[in-house]
mmCIF file of the N, C-alpha and C atoms, coordinates in Angstrom:
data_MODEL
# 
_entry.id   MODEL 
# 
loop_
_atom_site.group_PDB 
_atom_site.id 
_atom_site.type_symbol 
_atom_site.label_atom_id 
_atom_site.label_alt_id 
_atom_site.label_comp_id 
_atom_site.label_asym_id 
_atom_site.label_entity_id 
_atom_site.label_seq_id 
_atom_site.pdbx_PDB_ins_code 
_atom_site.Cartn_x 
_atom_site.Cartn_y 
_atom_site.Cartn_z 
_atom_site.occupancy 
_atom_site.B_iso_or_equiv 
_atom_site.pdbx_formal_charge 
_atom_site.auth_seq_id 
_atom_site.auth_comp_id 
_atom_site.auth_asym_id 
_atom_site.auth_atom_id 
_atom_site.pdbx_PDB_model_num 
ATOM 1   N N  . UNK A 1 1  ? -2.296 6.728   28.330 1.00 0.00 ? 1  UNK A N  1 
ATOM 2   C CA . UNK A 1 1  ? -2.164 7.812   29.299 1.00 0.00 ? 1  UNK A CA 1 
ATOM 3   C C  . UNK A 1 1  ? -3.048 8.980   28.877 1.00 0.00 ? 1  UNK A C  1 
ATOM 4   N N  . UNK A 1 2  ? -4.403 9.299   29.611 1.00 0.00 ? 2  UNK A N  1 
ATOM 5   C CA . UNK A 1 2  ? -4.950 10.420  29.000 1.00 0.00 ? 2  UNK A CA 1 
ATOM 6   C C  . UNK A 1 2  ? -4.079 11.686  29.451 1.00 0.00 ? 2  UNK A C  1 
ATOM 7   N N  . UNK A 1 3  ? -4.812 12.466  28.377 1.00 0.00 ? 3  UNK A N  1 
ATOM 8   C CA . UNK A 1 3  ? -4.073 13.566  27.939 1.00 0.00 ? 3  UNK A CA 1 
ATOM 9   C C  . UNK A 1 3  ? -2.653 13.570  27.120 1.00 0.00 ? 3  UNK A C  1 
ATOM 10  N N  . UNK A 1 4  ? -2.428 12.755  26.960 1.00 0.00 ? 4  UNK A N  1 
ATOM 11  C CA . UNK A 1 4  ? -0.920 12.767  26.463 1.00 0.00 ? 4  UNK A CA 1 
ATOM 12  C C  . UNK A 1 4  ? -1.049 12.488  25.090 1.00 0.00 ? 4  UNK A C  1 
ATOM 13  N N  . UNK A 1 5  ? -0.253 13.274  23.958 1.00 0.00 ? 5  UNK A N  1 
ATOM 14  C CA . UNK A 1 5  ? -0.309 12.721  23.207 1.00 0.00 ? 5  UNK A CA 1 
ATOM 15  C C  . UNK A 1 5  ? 0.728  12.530  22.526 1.00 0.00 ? 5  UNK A C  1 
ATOM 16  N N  . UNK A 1 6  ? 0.939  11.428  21.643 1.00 0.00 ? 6  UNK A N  1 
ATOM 17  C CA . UNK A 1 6  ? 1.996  9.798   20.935 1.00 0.00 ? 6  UNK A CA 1 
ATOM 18  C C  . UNK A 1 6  ? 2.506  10.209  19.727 1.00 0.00 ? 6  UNK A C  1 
ATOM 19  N N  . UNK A 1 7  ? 3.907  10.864  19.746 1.00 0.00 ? 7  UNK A N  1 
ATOM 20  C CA . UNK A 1 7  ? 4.489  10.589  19.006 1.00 0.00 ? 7  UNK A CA 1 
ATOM 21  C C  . UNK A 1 7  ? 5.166  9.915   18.361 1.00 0.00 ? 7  UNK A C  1 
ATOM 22  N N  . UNK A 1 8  ? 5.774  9.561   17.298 1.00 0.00 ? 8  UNK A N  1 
ATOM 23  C CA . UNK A 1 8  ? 7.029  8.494   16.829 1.00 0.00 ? 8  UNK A CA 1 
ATOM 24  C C  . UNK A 1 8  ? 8.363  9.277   16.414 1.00 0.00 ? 8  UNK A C  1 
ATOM 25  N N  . UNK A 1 9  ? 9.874  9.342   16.568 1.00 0.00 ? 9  UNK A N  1 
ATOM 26  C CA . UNK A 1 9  ? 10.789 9.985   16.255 1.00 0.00 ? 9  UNK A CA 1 
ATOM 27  C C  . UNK A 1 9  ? 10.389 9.225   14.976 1.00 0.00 ? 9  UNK A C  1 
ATOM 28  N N  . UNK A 1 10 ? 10.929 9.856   13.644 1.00 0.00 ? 10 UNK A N  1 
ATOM 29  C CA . UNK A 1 10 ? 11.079 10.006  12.212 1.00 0.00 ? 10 UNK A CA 1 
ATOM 30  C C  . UNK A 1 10 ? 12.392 9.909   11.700 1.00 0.00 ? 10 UNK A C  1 
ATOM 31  N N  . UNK A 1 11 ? 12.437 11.418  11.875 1.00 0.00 ? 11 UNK A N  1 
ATOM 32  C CA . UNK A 1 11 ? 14.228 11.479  11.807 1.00 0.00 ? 11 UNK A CA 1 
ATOM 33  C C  . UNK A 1 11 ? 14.477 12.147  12.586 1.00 0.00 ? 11 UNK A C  1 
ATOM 34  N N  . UNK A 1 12 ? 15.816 12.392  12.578 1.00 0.00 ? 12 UNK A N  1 
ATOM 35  C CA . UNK A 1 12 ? 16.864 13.611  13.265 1.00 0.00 ? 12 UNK A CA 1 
ATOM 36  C C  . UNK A 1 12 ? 17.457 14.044  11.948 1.00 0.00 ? 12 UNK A C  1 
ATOM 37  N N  . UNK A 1 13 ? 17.235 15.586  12.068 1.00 0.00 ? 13 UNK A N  1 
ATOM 38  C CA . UNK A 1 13 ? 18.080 16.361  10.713 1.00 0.00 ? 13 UNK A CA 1 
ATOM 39  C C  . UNK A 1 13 ? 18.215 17.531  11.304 1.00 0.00 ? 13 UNK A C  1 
ATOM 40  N N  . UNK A 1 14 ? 19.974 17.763  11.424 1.00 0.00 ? 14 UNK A N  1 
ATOM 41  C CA . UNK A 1 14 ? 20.430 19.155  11.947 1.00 0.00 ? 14 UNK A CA 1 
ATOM 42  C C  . UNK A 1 14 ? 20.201 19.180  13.656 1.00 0.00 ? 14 UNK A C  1 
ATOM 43  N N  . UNK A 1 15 ? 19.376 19.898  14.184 1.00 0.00 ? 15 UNK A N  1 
ATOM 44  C CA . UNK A 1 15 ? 18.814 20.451  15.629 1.00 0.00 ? 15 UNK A CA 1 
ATOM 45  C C  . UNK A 1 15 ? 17.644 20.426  15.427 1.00 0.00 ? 15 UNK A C  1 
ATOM 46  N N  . UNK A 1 16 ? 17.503 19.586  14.934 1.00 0.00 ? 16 UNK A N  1 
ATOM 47  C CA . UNK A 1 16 ? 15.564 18.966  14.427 1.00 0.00 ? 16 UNK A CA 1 
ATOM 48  C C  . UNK A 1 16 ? 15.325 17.751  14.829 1.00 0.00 ? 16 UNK A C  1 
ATOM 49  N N  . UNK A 1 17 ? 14.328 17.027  15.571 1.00 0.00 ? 17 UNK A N  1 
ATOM 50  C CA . UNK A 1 17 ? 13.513 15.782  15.209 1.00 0.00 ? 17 UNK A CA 1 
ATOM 51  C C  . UNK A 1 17 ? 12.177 16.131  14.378 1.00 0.00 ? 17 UNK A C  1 
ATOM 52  N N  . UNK A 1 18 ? 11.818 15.340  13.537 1.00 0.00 ? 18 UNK A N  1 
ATOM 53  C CA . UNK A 1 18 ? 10.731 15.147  12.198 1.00 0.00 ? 18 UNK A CA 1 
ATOM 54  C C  . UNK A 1 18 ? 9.883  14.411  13.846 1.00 0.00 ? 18 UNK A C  1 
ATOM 55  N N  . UNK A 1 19 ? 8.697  14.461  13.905 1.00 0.00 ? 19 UNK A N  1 
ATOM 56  C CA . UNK A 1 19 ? 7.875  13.404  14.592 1.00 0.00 ? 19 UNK A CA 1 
ATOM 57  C C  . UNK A 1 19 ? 6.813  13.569  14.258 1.00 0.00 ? 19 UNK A C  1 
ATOM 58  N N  . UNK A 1 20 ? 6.163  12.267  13.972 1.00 0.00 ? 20 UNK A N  1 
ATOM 59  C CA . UNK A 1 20 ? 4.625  11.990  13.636 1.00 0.00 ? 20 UNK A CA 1 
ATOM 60  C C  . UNK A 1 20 ? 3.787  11.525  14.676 1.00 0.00 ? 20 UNK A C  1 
ATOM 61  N N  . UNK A 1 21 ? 3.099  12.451  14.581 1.00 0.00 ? 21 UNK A N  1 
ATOM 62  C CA . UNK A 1 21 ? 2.169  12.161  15.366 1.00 0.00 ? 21 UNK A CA 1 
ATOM 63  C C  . UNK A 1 21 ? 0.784  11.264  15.183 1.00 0.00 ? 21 UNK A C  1 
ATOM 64  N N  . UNK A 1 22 ? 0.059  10.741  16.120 1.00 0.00 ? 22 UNK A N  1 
ATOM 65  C CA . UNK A 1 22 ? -0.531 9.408   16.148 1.00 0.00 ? 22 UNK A CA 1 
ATOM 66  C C  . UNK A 1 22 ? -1.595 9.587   14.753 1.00 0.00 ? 22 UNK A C  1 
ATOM 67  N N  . UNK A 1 23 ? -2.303 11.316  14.437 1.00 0.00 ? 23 UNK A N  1 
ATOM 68  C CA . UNK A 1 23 ? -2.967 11.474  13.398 1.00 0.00 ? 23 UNK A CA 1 
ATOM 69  C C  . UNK A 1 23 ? -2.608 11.319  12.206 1.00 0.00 ? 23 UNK A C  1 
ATOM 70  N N  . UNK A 1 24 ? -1.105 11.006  11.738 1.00 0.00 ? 24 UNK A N  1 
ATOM 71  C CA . UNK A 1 24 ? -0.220 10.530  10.859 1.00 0.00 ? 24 UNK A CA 1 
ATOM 72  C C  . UNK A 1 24 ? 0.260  12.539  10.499 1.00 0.00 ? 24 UNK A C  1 
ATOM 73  N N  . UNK A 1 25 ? -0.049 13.329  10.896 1.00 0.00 ? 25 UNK A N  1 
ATOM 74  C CA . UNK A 1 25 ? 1.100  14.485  10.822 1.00 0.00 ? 25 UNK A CA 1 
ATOM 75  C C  . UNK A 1 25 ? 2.502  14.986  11.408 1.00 0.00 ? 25 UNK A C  1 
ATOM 76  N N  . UNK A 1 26 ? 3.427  15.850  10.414 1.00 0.00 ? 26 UNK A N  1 
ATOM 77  C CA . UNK A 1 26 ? 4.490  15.153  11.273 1.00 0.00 ? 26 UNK A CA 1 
ATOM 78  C C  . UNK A 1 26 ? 5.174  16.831  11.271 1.00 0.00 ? 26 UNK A C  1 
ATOM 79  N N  . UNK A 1 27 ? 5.837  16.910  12.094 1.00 0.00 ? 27 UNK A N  1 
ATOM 80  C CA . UNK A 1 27 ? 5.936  18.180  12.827 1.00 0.00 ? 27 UNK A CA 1 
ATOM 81  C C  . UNK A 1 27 ? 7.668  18.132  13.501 1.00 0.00 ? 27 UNK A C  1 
ATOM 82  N N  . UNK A 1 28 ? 8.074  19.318  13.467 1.00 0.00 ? 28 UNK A N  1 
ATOM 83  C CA . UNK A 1 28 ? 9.597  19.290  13.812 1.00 0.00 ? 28 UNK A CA 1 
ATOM 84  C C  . UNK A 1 28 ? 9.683  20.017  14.743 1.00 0.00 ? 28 UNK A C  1 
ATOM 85  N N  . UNK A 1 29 ? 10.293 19.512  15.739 1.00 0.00 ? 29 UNK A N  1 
ATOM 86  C CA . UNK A 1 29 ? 11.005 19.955  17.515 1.00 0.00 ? 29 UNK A CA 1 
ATOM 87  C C  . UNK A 1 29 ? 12.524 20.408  17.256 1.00 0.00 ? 29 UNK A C  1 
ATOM 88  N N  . UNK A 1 30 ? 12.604 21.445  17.959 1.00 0.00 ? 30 UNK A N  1 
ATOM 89  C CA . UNK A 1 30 ? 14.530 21.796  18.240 1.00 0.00 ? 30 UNK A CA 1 
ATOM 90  C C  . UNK A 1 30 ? 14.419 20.690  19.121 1.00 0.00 ? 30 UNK A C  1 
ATOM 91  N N  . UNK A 1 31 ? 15.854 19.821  18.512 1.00 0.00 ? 31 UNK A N  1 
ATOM 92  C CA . UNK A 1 31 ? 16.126 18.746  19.990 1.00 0.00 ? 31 UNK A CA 1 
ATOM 93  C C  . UNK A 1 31 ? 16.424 19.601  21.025 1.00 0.00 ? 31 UNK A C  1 
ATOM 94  N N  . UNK A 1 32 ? 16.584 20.516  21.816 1.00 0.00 ? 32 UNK A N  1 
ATOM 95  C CA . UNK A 1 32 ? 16.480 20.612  23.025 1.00 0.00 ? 32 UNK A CA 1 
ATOM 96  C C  . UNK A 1 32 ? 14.989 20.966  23.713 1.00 0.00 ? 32 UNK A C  1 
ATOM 97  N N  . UNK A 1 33 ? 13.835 20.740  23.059 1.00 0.00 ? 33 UNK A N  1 
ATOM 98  C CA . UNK A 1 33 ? 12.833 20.545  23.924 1.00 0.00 ? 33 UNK A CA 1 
ATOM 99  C C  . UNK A 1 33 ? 12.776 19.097  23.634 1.00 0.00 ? 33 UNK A C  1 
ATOM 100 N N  . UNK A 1 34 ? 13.207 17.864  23.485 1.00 0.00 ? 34 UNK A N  1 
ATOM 101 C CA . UNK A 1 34 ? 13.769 16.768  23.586 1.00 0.00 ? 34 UNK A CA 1 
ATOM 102 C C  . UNK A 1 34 ? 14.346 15.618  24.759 1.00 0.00 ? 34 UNK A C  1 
ATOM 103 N N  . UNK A 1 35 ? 13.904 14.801  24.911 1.00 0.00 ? 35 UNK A N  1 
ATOM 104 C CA . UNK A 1 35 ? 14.816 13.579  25.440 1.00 0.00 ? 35 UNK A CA 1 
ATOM 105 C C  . UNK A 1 35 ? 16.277 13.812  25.205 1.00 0.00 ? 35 UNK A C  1 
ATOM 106 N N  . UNK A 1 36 ? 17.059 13.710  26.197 1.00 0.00 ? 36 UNK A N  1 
ATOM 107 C CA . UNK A 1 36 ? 18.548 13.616  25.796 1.00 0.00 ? 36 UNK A CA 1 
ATOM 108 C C  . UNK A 1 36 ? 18.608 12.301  25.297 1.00 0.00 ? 36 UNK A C  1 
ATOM 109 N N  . UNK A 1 37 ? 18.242 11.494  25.033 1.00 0.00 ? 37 UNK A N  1 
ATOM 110 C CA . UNK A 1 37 ? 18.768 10.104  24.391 1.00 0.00 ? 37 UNK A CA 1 
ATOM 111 C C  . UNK A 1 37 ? 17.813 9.809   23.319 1.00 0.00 ? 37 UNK A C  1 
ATOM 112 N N  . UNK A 1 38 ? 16.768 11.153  22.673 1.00 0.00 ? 38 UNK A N  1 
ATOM 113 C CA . UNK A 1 38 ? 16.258 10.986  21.830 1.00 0.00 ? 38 UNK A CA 1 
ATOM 114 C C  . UNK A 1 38 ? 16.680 10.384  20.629 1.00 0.00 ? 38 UNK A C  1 
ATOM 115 N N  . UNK A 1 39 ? 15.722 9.217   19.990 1.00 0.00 ? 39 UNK A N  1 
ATOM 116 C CA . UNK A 1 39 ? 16.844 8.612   18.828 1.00 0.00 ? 39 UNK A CA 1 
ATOM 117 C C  . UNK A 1 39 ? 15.762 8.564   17.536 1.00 0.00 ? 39 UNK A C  1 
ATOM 118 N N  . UNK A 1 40 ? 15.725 7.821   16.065 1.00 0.00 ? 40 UNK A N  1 
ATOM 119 C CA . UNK A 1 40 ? 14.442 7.454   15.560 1.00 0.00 ? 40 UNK A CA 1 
ATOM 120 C C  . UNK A 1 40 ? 13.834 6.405   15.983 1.00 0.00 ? 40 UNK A C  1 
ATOM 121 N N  . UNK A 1 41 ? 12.654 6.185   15.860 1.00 0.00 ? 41 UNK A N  1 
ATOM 122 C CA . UNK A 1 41 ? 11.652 5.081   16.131 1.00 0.00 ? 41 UNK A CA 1 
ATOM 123 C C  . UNK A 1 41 ? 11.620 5.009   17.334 1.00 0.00 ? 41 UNK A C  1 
ATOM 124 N N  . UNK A 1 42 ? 11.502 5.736   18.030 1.00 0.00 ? 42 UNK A N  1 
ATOM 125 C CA . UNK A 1 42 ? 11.107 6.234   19.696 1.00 0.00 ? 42 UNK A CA 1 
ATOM 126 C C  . UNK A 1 42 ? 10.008 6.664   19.900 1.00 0.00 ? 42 UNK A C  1 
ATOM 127 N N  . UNK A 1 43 ? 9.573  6.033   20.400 1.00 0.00 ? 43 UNK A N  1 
ATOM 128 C CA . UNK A 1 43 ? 7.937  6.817   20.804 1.00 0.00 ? 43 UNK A CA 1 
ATOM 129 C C  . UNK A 1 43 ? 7.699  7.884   21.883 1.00 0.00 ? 43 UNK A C  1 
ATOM 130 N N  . UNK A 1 44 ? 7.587  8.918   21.939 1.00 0.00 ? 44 UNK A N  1 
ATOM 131 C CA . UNK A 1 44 ? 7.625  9.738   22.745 1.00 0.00 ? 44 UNK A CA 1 
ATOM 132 C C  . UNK A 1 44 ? 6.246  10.398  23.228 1.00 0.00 ? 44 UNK A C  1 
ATOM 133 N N  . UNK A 1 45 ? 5.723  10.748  24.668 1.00 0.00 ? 45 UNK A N  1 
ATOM 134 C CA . UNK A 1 45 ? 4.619  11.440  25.245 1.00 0.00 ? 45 UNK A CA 1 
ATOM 135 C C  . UNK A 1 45 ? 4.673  12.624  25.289 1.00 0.00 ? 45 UNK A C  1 
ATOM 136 N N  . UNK A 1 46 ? 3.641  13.133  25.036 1.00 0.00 ? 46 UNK A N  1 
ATOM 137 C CA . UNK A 1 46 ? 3.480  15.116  25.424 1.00 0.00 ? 46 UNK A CA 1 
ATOM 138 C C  . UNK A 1 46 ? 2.730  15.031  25.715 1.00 0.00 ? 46 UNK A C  1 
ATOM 139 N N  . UNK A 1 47 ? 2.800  15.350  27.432 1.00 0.00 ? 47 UNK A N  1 
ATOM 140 C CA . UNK A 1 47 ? 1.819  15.892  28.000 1.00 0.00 ? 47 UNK A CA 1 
ATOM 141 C C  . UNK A 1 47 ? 0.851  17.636  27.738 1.00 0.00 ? 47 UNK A C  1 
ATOM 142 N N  . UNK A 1 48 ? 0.302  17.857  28.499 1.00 0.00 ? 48 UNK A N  1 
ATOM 143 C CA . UNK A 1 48 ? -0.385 18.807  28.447 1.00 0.00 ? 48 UNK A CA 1 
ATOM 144 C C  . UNK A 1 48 ? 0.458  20.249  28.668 1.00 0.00 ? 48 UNK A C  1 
ATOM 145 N N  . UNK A 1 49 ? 1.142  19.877  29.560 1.00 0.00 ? 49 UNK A N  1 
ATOM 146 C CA . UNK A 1 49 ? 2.635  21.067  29.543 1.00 0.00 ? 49 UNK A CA 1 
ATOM 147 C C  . UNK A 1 49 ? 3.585  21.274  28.256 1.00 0.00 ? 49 UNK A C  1 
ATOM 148 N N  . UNK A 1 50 ? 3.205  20.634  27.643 1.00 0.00 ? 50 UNK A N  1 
ATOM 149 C CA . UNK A 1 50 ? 4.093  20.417  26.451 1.00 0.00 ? 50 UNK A CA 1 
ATOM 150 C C  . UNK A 1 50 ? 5.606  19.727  26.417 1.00 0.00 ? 50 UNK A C  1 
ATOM 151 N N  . UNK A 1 51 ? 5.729  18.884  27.855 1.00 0.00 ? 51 UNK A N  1 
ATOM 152 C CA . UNK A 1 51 ? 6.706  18.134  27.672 1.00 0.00 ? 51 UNK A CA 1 
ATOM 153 C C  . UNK A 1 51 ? 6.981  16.942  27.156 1.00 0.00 ? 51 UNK A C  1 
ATOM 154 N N  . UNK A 1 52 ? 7.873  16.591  26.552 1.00 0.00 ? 52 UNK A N  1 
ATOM 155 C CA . UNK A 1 52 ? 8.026  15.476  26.132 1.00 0.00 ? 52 UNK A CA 1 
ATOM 156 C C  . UNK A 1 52 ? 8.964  14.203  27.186 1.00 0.00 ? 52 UNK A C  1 
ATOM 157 N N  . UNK A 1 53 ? 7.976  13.130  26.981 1.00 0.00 ? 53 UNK A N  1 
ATOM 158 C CA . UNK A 1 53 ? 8.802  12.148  27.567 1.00 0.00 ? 53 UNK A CA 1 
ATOM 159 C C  . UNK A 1 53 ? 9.015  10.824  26.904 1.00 0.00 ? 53 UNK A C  1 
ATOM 160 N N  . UNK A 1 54 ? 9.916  9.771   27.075 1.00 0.00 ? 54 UNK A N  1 
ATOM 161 C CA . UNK A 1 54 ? 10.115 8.222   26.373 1.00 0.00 ? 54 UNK A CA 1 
ATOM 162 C C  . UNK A 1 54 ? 9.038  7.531   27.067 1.00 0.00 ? 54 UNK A C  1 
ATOM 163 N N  . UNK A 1 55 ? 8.347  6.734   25.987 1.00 0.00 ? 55 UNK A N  1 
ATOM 164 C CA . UNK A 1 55 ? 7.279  5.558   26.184 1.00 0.00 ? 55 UNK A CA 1 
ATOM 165 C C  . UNK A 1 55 ? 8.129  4.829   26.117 1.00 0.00 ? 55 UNK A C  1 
ATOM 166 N N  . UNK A 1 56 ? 8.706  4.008   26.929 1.00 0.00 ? 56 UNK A N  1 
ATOM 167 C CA . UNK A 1 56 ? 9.908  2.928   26.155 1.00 0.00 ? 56 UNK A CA 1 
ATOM 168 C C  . UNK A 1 56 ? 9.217  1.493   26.335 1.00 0.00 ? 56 UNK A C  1 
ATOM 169 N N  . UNK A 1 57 ? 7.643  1.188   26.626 1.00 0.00 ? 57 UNK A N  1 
ATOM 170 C CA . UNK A 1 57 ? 7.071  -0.026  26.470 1.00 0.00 ? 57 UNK A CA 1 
ATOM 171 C C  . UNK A 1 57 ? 6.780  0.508   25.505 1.00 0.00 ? 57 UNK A C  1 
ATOM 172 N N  . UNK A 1 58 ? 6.163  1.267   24.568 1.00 0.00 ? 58 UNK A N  1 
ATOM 173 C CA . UNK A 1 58 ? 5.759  1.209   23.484 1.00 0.00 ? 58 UNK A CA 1 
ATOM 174 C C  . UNK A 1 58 ? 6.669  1.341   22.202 1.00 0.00 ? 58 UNK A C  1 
ATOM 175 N N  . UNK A 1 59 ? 8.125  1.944   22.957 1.00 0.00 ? 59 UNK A N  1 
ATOM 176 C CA . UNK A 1 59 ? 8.686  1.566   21.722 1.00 0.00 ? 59 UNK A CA 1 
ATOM 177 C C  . UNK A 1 59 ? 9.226  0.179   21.400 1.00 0.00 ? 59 UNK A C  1 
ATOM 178 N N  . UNK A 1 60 ? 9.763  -0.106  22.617 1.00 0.00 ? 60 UNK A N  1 
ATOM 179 C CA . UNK A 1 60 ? 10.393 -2.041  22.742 1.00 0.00 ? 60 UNK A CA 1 
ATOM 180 C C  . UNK A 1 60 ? 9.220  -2.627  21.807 1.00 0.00 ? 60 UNK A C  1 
ATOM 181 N N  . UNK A 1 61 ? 7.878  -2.606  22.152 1.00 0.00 ? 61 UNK A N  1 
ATOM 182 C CA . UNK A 1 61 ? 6.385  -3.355  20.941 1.00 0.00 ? 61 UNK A CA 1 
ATOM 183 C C  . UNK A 1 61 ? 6.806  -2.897  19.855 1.00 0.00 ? 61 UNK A C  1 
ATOM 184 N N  . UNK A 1 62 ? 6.889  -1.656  19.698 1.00 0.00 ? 62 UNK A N  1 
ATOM 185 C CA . UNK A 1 62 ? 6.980  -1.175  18.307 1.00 0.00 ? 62 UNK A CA 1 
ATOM 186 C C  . UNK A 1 62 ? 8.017  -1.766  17.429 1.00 0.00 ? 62 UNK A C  1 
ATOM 187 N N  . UNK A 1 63 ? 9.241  -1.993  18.556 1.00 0.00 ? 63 UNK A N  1 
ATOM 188 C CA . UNK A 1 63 ? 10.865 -3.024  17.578 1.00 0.00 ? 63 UNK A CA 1 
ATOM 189 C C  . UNK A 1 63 ? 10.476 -4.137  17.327 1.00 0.00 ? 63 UNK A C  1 
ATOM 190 N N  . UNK A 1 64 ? 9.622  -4.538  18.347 1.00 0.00 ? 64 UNK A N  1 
ATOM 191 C CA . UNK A 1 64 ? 9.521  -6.150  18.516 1.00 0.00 ? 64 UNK A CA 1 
ATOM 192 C C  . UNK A 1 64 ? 8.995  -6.354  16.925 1.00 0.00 ? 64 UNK A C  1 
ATOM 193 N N  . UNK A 1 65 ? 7.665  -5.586  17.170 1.00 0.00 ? 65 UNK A N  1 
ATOM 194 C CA . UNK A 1 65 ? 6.616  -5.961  15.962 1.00 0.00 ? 65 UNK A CA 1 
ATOM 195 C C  . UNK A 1 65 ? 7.351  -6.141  14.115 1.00 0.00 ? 65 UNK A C  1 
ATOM 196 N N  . UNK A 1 66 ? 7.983  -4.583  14.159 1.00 0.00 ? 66 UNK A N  1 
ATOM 197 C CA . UNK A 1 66 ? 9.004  -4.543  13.191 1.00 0.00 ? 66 UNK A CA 1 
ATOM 198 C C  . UNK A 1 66 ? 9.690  -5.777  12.945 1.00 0.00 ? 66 UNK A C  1 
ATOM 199 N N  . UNK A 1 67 ? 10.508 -5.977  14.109 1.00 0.00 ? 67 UNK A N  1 
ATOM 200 C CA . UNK A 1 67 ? 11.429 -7.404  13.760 1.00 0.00 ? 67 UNK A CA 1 
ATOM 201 C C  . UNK A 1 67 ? 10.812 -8.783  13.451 1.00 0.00 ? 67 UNK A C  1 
ATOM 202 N N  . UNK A 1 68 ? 9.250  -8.937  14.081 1.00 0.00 ? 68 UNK A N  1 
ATOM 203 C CA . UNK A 1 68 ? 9.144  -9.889  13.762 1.00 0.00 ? 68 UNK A CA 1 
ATOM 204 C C  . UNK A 1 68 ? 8.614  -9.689  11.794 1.00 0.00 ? 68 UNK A C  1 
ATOM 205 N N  . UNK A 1 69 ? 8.115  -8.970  11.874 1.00 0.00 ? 69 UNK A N  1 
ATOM 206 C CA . UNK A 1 69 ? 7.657  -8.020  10.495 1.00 0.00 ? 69 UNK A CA 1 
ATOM 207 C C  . UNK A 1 69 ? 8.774  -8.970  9.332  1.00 0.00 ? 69 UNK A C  1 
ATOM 208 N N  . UNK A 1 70 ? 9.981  -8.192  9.727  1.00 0.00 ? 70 UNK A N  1 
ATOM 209 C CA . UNK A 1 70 ? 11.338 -8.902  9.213  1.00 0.00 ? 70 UNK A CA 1 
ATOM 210 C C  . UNK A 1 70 ? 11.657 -10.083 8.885  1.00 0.00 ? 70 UNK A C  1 
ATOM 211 N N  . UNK A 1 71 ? 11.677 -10.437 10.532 1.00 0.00 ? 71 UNK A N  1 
ATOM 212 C CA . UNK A 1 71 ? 12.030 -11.989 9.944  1.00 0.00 ? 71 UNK A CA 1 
ATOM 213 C C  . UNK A 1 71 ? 11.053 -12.857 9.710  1.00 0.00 ? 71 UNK A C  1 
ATOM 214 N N  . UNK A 1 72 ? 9.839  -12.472 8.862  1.00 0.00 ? 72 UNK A N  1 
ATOM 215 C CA . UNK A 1 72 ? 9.050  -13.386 8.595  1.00 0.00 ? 72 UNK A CA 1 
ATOM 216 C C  . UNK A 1 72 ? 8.997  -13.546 7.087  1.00 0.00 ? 72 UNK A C  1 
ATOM 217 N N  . UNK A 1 73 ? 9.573  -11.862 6.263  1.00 0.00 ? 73 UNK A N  1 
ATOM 218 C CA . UNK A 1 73 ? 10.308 -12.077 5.565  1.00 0.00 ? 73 UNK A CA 1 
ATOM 219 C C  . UNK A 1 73 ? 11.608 -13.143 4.835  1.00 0.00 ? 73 UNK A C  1 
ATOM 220 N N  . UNK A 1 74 ? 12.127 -13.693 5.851  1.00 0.00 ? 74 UNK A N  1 
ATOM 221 C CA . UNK A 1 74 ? 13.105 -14.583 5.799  1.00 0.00 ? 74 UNK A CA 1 
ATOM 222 C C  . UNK A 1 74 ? 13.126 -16.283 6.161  1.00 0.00 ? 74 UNK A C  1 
ATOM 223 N N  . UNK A 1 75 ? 11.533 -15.987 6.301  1.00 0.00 ? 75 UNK A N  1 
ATOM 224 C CA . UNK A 1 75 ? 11.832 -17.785 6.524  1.00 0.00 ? 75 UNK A CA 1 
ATOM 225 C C  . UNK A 1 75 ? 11.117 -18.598 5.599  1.00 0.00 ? 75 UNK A C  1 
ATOM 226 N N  . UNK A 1 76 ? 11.987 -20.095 5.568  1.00 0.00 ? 76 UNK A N  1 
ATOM 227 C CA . UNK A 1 76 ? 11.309 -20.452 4.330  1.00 0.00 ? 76 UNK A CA 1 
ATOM 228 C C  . UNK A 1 76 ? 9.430  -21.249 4.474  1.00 0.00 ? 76 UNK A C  1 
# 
């Protein structure tokens, strides 16, 4: 999506999200300029207004990848 740019939730600490951004810096939001269902490992958009919104195809890739990450760990 041009103009937008890709965050990842990090953590949540207090009335904080930690989020890194795609340059690998990571920067803290009051959750209420936030997603109400903001969680970690959420990928989130900011547009040019400075709002934030859920990528939720990019985060579903992002679990997928992880999990398979995982269980490849585990097989014999």
């Amino acid at each position: 999506m041009s103009g937008m740019e890709q965050y990842i939730v990090d953590r949540i600490e207090g009335g904080y999200a930690v989020l890194t951004a795609e340059s690998g810096e990571s920067k803290s939001f009051p959750l209420p300029q936030l997603p109400d269902d903001v969680r970690e490992g959420m990928t989130l958009l900011r547009g040019p207004d400075g709002a934030f919104v859920p990528d939720a195809a990019d985060t579903r890739a992002r679990h997928e990848r992880i999990r398979a990450k995982f269980d490849s760990l585990f097989e014999d």
